[in-house]
Legacy VTK file of the C-alpha trace (Angstrom):
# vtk DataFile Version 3.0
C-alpha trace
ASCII
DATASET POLYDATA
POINTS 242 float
0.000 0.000 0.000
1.291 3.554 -1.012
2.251 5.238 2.004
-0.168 9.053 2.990
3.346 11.460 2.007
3.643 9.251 -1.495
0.109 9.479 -2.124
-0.682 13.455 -1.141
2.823 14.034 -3.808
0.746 11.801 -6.708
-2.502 14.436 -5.636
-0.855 17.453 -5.993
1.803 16.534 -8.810
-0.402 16.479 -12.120
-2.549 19.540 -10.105
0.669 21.587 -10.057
1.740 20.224 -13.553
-1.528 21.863 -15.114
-0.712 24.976 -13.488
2.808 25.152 -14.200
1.745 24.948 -17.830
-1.168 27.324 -17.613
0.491 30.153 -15.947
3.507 30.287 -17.790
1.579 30.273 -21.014
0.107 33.367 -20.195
3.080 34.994 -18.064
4.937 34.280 -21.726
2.795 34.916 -24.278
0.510 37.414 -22.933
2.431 40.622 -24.628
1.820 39.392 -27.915
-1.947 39.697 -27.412
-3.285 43.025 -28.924
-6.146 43.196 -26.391
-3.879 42.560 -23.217
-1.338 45.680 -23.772
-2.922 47.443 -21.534
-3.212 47.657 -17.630
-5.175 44.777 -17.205
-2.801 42.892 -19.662
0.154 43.770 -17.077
-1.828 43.083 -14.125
-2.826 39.600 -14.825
0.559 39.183 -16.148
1.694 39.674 -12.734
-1.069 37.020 -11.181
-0.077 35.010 -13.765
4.060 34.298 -12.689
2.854 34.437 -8.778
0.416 30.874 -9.755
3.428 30.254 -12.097
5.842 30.108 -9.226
3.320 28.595 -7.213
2.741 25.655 -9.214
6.301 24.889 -10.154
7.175 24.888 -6.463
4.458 22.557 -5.701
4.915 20.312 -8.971
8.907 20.362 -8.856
9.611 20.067 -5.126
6.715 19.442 -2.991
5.738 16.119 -4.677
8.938 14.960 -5.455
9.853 15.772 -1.621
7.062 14.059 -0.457
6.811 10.717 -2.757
10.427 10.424 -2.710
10.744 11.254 0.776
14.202 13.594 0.036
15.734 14.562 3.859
17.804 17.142 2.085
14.856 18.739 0.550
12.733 18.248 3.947
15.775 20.382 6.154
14.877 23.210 3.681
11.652 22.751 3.405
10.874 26.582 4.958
12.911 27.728 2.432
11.019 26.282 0.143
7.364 27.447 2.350
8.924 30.833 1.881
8.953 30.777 -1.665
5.802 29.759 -1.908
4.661 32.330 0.253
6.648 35.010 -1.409
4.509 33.705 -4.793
0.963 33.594 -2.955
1.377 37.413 -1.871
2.068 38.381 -5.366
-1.045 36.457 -6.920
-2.862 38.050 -3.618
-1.968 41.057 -4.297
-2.485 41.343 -8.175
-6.227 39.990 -7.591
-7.037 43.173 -5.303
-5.190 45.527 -8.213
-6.921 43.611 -10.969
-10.603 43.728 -8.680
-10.046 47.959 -8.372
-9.184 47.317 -12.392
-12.433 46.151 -13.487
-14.057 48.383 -10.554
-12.842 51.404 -12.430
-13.191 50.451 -15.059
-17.526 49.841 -14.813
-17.517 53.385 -12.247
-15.236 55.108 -13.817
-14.939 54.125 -17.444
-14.249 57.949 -18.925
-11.385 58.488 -16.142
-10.291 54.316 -16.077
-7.682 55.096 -18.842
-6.218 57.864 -17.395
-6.038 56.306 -13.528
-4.454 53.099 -15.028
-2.132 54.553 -18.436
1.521 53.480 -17.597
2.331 57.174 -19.380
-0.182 59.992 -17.841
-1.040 62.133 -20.796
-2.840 65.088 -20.224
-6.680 64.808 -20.081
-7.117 66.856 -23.371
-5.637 64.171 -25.291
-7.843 61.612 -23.564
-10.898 63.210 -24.542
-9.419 63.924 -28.442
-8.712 59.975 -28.229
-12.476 58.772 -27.210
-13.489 61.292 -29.644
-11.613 59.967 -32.535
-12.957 56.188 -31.251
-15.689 54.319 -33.986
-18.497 53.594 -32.489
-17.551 49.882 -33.904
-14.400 50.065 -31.972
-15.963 51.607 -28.921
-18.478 48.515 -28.805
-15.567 46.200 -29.212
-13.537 47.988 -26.695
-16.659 47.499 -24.001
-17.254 43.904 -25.288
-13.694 43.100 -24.111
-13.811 44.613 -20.984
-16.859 43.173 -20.164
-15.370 40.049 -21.033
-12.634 41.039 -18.480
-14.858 41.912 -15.850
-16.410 37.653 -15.918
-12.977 36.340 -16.022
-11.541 38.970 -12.620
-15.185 37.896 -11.337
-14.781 34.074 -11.985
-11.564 34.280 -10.340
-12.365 36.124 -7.305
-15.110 33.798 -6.510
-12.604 30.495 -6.943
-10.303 32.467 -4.940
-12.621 33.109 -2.483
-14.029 30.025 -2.038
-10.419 28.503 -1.319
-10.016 31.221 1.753
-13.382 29.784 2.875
-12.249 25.990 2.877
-8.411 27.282 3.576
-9.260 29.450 6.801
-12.809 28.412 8.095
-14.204 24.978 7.210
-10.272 23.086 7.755
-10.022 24.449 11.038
-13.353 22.889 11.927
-12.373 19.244 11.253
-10.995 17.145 13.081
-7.443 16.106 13.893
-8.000 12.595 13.119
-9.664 13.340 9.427
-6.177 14.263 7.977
-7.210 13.448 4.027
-10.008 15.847 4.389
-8.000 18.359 5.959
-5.365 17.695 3.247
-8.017 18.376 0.578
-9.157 21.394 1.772
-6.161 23.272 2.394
-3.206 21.876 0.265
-5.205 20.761 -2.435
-7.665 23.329 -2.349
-4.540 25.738 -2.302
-3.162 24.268 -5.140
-6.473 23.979 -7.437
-7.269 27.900 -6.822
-3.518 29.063 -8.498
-4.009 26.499 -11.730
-7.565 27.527 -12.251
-6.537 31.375 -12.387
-4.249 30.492 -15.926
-7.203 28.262 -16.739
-9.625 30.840 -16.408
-7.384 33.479 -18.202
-6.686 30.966 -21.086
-10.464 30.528 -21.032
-11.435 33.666 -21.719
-9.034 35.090 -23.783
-8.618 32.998 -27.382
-5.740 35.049 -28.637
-3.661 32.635 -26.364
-4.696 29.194 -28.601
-4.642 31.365 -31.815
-1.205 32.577 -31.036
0.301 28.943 -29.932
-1.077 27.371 -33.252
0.256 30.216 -35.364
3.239 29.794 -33.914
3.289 25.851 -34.696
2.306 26.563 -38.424
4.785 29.180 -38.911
7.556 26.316 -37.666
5.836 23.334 -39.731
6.089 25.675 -42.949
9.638 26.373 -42.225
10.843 23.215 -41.801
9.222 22.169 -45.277
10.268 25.111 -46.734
13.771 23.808 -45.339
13.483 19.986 -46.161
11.974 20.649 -49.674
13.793 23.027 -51.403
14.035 21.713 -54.499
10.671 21.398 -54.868
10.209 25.310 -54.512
13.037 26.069 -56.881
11.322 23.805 -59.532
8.109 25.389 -59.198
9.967 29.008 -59.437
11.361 28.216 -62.558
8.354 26.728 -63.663
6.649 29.917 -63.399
9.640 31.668 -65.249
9.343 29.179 -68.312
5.741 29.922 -68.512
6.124 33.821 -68.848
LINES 1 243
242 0 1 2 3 4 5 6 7 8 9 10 11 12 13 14 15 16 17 18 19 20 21 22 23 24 25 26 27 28 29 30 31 32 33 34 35 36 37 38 39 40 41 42 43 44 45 46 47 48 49 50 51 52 53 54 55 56 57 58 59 60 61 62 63 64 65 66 67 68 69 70 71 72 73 74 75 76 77 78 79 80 81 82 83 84 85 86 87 88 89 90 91 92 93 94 95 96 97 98 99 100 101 102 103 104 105 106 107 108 109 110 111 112 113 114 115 116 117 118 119 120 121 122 123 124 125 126 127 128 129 130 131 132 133 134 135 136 137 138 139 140 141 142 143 144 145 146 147 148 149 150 151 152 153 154 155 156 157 158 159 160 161 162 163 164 165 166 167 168 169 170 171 172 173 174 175 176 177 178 179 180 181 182 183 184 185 186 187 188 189 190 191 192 193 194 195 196 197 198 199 200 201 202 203 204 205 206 207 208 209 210 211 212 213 214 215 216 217 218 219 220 221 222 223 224 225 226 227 228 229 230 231 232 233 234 235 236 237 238 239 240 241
């Protein structure tokens, strides 16, 4: 029979692995999204390498500390609960800046711009800028950030409902119910920083469009590079003909 410290590493090992894969999909690729330059872009870029770090920590030395039972990795084992504190605050902390985002953002939608721009322009140039908007673009502008608004909502209520097992239901149980205690604070903790890049890759396409135009542009190099005589014959093809 697998032994509980084996076991709770096979739990929380493909968990983490999901994450670590989630999150650093979007902590990489989310500048090359049109629709994420922006303040909410960076902000959730942020979130994004806090669950990164989270899950790799969890997924890279937690399990393999636990179902390999490593003593060198168990003396530094605060080092590594340090880290992974260290990576918490900064997913913590982006989800309040990202909830005042999207708060702004619905109160204060003519001043959200200037309260969040990364270069403060003068408000005259603001104004000349919504002016200058389509009303096409201005209903595809609100579309997104509505679309923002569900995924910082969807998130804050996953997030919340892990400080709810986390902080008030697991210090309820009982001692001698250590699984169920393990699954609703380790478990729990790990679930709530994979869903985030879940939830982000969810509602934001450009991520799968960019990953598979990325993976076409390499499959038509490397025909382009095995099969070159193929292209020069069809080049001077086209020269015979004309």
């Amino acid at each position: 029979m697998i032994a509980d410290e084996k076991l709770a590493g096979l739990i929380v090992f493909p968990i983490a692995l999901i994450g670590v894969f989630a999150n650093w999909t979007v902590a990489l690729l989310i500048r090359r999204l049109p629709s994420l330059k922006n303040s909410f872009g960076r902000l959730t870029a942020s979130q994004s390498i806090g669950d990164a770090i989270h899950s790799t920590v969890f997924a890279f030395l937690f399990s393999p500390m636990c179902f390999f039972g490593i003593d060198f990795m168990k003396e530094y084992s605060s080092v590594i609960g340090h880290i992974l504190l260290i990576a918490y605050d900064i997913s913590t902390y982006s989800h309040l800046c990202i909830s005042l985002n999207r708060f702004c953002s619905i109160v204060a939608p003519i001043q959200y711009d200037t309260i969040f721009r990364i270069h403060f322009g003068s408000l005259l140039t603001h104004n000349l800028q919504l002016s200058s908007t389509s009303s096409q673009s201005h209903a595809k502008k609100r579309s997104a950030e509505m679309n923002f608004l569900k995924q910082a909502c969807l998130q804050a209520f996953v997030f919340v409902c892990e400080l709810i097992t986390y902080f008030l239901i697991t210090p309820r149980v009982d001692g001698s119910e250590r699984w169920l205690r393990f699954f609703l604070s380790t478990v729990a903790w790990v679930c709530v920083h994979m869903l985030d890049g879940i939830i982000t890759l969810s509602f934001n396409k450009e991520f799968t469009q960019t990953i598979f135009r990325g993976i076409k542009i390499k499959d038509l190099s490397g025909y382009s590079t095995r099969h070159p005589h193929t292209e020069n014959t069809s080049n001077a093809g086209s020269k015979t003909k004309h």
